[in-house]
C-alpha positions in Angstrom: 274.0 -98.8 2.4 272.1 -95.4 2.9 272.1 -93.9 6.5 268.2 -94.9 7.1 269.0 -98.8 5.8 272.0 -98.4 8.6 269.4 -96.6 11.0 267.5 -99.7 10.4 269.3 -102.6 11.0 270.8 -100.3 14.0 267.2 -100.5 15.8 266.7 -104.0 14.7 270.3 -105.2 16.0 268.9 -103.3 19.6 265.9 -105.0 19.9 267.7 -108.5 19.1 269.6 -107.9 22.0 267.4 -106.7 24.3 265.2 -109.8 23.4 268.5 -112.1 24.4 269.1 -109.5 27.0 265.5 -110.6 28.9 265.9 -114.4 28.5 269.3 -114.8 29.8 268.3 -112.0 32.4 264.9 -114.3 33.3 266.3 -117.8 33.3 268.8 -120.2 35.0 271.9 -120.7 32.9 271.4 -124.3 31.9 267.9 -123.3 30.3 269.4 -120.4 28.5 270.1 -122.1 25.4 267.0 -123.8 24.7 265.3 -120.8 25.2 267.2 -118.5 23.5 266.4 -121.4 20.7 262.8 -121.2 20.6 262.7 -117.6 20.7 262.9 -117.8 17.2 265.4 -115.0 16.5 268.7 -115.8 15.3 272.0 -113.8 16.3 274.6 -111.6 14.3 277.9 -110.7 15.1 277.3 -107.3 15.9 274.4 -108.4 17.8 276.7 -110.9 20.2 279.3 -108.0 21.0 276.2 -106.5 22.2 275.1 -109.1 24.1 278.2 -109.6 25.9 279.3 -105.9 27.2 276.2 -105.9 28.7 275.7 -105.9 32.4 273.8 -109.3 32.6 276.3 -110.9 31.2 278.8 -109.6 33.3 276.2 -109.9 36.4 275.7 -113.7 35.0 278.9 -115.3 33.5 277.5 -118.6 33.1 274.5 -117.4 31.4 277.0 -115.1 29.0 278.9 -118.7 28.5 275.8 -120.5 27.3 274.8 -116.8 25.2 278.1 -117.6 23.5 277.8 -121.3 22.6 274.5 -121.1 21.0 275.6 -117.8 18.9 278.8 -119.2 18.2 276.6 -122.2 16.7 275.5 -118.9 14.0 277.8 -116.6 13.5 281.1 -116.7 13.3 282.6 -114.7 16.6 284.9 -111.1 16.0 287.8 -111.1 18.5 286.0 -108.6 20.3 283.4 -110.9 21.5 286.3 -113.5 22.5 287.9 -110.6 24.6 284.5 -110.0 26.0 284.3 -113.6 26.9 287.5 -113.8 28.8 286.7 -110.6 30.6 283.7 -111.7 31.9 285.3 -115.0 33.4 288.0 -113.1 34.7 285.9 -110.7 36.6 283.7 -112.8 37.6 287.4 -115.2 39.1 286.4 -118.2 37.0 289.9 -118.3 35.9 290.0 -122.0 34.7 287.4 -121.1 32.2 289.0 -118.3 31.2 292.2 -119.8 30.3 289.8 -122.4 28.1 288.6 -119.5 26.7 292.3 -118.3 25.5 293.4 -121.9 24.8 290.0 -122.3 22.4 291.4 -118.6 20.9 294.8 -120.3 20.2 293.2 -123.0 18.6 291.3 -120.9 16.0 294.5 -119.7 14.8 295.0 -117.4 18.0 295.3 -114.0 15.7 292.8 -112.4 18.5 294.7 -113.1 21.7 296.7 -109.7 22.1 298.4 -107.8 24.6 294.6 -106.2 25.4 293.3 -109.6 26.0 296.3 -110.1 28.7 295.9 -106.7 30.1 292.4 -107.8 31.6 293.8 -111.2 32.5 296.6 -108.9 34.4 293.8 -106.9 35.4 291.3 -109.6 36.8 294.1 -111.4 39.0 295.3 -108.2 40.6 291.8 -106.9 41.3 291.3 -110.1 43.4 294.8 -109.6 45.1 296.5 -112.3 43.1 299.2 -110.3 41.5 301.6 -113.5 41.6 299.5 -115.1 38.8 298.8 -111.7 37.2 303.0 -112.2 36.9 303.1 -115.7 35.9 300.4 -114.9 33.0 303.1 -112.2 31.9 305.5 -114.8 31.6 303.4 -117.2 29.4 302.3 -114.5 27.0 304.8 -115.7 24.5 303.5 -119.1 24.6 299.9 -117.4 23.1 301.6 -115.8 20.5 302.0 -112.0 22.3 305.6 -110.8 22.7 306.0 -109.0 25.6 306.4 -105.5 24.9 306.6 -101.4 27.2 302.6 -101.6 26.4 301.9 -105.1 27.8 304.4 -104.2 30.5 302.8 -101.3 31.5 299.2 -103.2 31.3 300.4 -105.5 34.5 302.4 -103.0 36.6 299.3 -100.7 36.1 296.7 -103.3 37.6 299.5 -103.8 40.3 299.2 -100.7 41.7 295.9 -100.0 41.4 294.9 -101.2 44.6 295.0 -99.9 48.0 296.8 -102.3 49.5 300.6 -101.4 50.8 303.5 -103.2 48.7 301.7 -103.1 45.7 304.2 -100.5 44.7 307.1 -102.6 45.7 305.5 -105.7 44.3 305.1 -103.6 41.0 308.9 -102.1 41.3 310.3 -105.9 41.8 308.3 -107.0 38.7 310.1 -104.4 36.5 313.8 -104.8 37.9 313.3 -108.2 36.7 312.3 -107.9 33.2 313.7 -104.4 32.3 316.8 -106.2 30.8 314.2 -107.9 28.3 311.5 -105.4 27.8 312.4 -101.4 27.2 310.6 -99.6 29.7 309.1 -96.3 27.8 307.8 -92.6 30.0 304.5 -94.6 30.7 306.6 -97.3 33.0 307.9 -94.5 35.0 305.2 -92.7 35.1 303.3 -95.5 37.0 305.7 -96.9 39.0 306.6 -93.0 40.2 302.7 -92.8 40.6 302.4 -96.3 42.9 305.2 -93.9 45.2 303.6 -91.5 45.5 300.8 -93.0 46.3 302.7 -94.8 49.2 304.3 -91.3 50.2 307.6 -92.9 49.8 309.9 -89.9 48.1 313.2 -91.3 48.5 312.0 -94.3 46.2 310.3 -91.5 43.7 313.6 -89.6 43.8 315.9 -92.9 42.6 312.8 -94.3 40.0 312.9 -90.6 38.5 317.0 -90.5 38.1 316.6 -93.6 36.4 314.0 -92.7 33.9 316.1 -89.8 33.1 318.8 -91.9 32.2 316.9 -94.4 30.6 314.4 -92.8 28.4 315.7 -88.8 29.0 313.4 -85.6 28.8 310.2 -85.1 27.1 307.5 -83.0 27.5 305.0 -85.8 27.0 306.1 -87.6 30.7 303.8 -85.4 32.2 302.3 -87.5 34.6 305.8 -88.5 35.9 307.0 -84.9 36.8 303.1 -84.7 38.5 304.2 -87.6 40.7 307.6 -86.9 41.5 307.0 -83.9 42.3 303.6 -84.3 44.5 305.3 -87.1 46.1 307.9 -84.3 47.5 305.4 -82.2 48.6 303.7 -84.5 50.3 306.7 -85.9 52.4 307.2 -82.2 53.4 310.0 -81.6 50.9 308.7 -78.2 49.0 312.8 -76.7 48.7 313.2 -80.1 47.1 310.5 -79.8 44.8 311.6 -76.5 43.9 314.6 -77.5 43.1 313.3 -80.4 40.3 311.1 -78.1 39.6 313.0 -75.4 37.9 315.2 -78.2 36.6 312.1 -79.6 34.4 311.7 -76.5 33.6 315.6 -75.2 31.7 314.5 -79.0 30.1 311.3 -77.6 29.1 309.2 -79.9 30.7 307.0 -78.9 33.0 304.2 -80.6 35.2 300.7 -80.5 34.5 297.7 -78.5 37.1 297.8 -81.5 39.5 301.0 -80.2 40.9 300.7 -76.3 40.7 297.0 -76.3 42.1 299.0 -78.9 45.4 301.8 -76.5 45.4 299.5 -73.2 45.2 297.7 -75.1 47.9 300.6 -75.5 49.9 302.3 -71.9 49.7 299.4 -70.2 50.1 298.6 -71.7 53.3 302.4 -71.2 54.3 301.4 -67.5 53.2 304.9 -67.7 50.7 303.6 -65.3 48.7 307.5 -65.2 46.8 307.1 -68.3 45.8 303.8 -68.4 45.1 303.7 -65.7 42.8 306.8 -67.6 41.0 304.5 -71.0 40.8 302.0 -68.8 39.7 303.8 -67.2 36.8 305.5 -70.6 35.8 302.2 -71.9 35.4 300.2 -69.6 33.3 303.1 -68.2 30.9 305.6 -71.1 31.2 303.5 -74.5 30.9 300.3 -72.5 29.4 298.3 -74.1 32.1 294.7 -72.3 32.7 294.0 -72.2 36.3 290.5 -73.2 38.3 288.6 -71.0 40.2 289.6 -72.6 43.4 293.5 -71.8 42.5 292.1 -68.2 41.3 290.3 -67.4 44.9 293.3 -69.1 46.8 296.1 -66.6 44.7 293.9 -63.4 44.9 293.3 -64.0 48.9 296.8 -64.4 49.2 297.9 -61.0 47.6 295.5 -59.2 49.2 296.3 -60.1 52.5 300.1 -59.4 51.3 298.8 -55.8 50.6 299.3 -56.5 47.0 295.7 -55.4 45.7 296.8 -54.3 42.5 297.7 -57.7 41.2 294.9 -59.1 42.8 292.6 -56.6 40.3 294.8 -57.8 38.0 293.6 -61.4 38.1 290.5 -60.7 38.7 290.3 -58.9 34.9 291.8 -61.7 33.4 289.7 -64.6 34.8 286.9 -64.0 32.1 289.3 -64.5 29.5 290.5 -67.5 30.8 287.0 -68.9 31.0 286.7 -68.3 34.9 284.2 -66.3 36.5 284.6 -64.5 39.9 282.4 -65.9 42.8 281.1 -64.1 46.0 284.9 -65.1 47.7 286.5 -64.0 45.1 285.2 -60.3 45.2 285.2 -60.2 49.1 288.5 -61.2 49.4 289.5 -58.0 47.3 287.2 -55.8 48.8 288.8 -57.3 52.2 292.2 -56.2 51.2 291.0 -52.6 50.2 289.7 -52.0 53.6 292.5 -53.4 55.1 294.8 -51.1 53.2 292.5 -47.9 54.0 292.2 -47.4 50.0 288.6 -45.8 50.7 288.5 -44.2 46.7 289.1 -47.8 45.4 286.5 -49.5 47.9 283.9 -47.3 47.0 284.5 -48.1 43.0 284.6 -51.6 43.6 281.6 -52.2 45.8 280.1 -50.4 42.6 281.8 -52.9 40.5 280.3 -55.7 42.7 276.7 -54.0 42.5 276.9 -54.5 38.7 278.2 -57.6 38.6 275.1 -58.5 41.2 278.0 -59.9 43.9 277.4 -59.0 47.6 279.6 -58.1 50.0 279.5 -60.1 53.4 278.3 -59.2 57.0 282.0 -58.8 58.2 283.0 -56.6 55.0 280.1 -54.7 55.2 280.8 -53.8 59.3 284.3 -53.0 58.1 283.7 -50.9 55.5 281.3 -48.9 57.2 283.9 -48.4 59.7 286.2 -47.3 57.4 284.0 -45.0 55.2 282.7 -42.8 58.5 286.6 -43.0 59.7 287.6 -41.7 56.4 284.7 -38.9 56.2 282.5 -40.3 53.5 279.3 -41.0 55.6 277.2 -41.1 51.9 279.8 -43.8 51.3 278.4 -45.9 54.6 274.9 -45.1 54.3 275.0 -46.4 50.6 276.4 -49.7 52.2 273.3 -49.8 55.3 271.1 -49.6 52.0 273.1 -53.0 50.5 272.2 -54.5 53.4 268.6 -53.2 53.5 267.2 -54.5 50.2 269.8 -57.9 50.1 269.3 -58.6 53.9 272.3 -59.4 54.5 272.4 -60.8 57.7 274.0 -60.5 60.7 273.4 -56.6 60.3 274.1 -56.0 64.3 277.8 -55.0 63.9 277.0 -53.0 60.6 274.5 -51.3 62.3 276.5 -50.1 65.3 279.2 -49.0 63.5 276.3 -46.6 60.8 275.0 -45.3 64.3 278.6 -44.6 65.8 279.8 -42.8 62.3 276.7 -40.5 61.9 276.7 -39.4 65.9 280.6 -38.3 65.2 279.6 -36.1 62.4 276.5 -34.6 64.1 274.1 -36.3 62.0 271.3 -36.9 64.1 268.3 -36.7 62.0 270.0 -39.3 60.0 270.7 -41.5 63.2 266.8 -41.1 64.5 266.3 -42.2 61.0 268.6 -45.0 60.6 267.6 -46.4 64.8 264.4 -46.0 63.9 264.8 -48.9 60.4 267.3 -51.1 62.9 264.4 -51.3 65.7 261.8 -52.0 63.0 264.7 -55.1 62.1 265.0 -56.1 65.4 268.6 -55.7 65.6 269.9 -54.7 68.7 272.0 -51.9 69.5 274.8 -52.7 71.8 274.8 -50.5 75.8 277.8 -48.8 74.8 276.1 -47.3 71.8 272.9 -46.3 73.3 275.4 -44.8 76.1 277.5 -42.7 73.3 274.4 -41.8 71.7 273.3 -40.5 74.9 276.5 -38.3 75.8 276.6 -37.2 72.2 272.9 -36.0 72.1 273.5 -34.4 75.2 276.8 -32.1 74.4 275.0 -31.3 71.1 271.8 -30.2 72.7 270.0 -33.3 70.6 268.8 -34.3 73.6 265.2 -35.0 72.1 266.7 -37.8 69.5 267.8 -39.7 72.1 264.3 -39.2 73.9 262.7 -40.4 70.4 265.1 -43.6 70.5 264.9 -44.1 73.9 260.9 -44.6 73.7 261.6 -47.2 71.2 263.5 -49.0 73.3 261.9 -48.9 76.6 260.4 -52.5 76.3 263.2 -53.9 74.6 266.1 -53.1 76.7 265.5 -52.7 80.5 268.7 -50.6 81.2 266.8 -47.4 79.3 264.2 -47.6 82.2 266.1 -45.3 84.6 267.2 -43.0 81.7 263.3 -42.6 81.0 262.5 -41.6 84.2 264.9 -39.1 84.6 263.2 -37.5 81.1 260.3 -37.1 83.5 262.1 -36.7 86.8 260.6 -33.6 88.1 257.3 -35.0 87.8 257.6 -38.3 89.3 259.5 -36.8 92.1 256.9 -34.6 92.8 254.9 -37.4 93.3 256.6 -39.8 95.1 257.4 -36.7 98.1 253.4 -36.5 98.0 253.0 -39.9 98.6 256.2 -40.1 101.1 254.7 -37.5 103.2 251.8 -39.1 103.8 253.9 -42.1 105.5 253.6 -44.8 102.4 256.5 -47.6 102.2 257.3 -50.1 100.0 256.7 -53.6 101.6 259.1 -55.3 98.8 256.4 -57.3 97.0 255.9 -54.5 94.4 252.6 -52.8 96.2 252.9 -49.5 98.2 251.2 -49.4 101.7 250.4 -46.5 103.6 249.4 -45.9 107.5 247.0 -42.9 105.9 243.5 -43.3 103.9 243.7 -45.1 101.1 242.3 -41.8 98.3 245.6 -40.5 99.0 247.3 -43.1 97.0 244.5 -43.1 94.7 244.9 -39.5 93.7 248.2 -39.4 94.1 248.8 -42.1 91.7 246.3 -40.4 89.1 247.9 -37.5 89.4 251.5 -39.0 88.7 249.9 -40.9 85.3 248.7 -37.5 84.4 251.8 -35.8 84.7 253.9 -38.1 82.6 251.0 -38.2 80.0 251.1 -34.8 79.7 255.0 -34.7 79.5 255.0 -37.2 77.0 252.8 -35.0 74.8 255.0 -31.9 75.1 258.2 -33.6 74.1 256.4 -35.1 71.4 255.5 -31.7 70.0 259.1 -30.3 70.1 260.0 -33.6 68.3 257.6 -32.7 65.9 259.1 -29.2 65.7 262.8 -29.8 65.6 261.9 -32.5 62.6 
């Protein structure tokens, strides 16, 4: 048959069963098969697998019943439409027909009951919580023809433990002290009954289950799941030395756990900052078991050495990630950046937050307040302002703390055209500038005769932070004083509601007010002229 004939008869077996699909979707199940009769399409065998995965019929089981009947009345049914059949009575707990379903099976010469067709018996008793009957079908298998075998075993202790439900692991560990005289247990067995403990936290009982699967079916590399368990199961009771210890056992035997373990146990001694041991997890991992680690267990490793002070190997594995298929994130390259300034390497900083330029990664708010620190400590103002710019174009936000410490690192190097300049962009962002700046910036202005940068920043500042109002004055104190003693002299007071009274006429205050807003005015004009010439 040519690919467009099978294309064909593809589309055609769809639209079969979507037309079944509707009708047994639409009706009630004792009207199915008449309808389905006068429909007037007829079934295949392919078409009836179909049928029967689908979610109506497991939504409707008594519809999928009468589905089968009237195509069974056609076509002769595959074993995987039986299967189907008793796996949509069992999940839908119409056990009786499901066993009528088997029994009819066993009639037919029983060559499709196998150990998949008890596997979702096993399955559909211990979903409901039955898991004695789930047993007692285990026992009957023989009777059907299936010999109990590690595979059917495995099927039942597997939908013993799936649940939630405590002393399902016991339940499951009974189960296979009584038959393990009968049927071999294989790696799978121990695998899921060392699984069901750990999933009960219970690591005394994982301990004894794995000693015995070491005896019983020895090492391979293919257990994988098993050493997972046992050895999660340790580290979740709190037992990392003994983990450890099985650990570098598996190990000399050449088998190793897989990355559920060593991203729980990087977790775990990373959080215990253990970087010894974490290093050695790490390096068992990657050359040892060939494991490729996540991103998460990248960031987690990196963070750790750098807050070790080992920066080094933290570049290290942040040049191999890309060849491991792993790409750095934002935490990745501010956790190093984090442990450069922490170390004072100010050389290194400076290439890297070039390196995180190009690779378009931005440093954060606190990294950025740091680093600035560091670069005016270290004497490489350029080195800060290029970092005030970062934060300029990216707005990176909060910028208050970076901003203080640009202002504090250009006043200590007598930069003060750069630090009217810089003011100047930080009022115009609205960040505020802490009193104890704007009191440095003061002193500093003063001992370097700057005086008239402060008087710039000041102005800018007047309506924004109160304090300054008293320093403004006092730019213009000998003309304000002159007028106050005018208007003091004339006998005016205060009378505490904000208005000043006076026992003379009243043009005094008038022109002794004028003449005060004159003063300043003219003042104002004259400083902004030097400002002008000093620029």
């Amino acid at each position: 048959m040519s690919a467009t004939e099978e294309g064909q008869d593809g589309g055609e077996s769809s639209h079969r069963a979507e037309a079944f699909l509707e009708i047994l979707g639409r009706v009630q199940p004792g009207d199915a098969e008449a309808e389905l009769s006068s429909c007037g399409i007829g079934p295949t065998a392919e078409v009836a697998e179909q049928v029967l995965r689908s979610g109506v019929c497991y939504s409707r089981p008594k519809s999928a019943v009468r589905f089968f009947i009237w195509a069974g009345r056609s076509v002769k049914h595959t074993g995987y439409a039986r299967n189907l059949l008793v796996d949509i009575l069992g999940k839908a707990g119409m056990f009786q027909p499901m066993w009528d379903a088997v029994r009819s099976m066993l009639q037919d010469g029983g060559g499709h009951i196998t150990v998949a067709t008890f596997a979702s018996i096993f399955s559909s008793y211990c979903a409901g919580g039955n898991l004695k009957e789930a047993v007692k079908a285990f026992d009957v298998m023989e009777r059907y023809g299936v010999k109990p075998d590690a595979a059917a075993l495995n099927s039942l202790l597997s939908a013993m433990c799936r649940g939630r439900e405590a002393g399902r692991a016991q339940a499951a560990h009974d189960m296979f002290e009584r038959v393990k005289g009968s049927v071999a247990p294989d790696g799978d067995t121990f695998g899921i009954l060392l699984e069901a403990w750990e999933k009960e936290g219970n690591a005394q009982r994982a301990v004894s289950t794995f000693g015995e699967m070491v005896l019983r079916v020895g090492w391979s590399a293919s257990y994988m799941p098993a050493y997972d368990a046992l050895l999660s199961t340790l580290l979740g009771g709190d037992q990392f030395g003994e983990a450890l210890k099985f650990l570098q056992v598996m190990r000399s035997k050449g088998c190793l756990p897989g990355l559920k373990f060593f991203a729980r146990a990087i977790d775990l001694v990373v959080r215990k900052r253990d970087y010894a041991n974490a290093l050695a997890i790490w390096q068992m991992m990657v050359s040892d078991a060939g494991l490729v680690p996540n991103l998460p267990m990248y960031n987690a490793m990196i963070d750790l050495c750098c807050n070790v002070g080992n920066t080094d190997y933290a570049l290290h594995m942040l040049d191999e990630m890309p060849f491991n298929g792993v790409f750095a994130d934002s935490n990745t390259y501010n956790s190093i950046l984090e442990g450069l300034i922490k170390q004072r390497k100010v050389r290194e900083a400076e290439a890297f937050l070039a390196e995180m330029s190009k690779n378009e990664q931005l440093p954060s708010a606190t990294n950025c307040a740091a680093v600035i620190s560091m670069f005016s400590k270290e004497f490489n103002p350029p080195a800060a302002i290029d970092v005030w710019r970062c934060i300029v174009e990216h707005h990176i936000t909060p910028a208050d703390d970076s901003a203080r410490e640009l202002i504090v690192g250009l006043l200590d190097f007598g930069r003060f055209a750069e630090v009217e300049k810089y003011a100047d962009e930080m009022f115009d962002m609205r960040i505020e500038l802490p009193q104890s700046t704007i009191d440095n910036m003061k002193r500093t202005c003063d001992k370097a005769g700057k005086r008239h940068t402060y008087d710039h920043i000041a102005r800018r500042l007047k309506r924004r932070i109160p304090e300054l109002d008293g320093d403004l004055h006092c730019i213009h104190l000998s003309n304000q004083e002159s007028s106050k003693s005018c208007m003091r002299q004339q006998g005016y007071r205060n009378d505490g509601s904000g208005s000043v009274l006076g026992d003379g006429d009243q043009w005094i205050f008038a022109f002794c007010f004028v003449l005060f807003v004159f003063m300043d005015g003219l003042n104002c004009s004259i400083h902004e002229q030097d400002n002008g010439f000093h620029g």
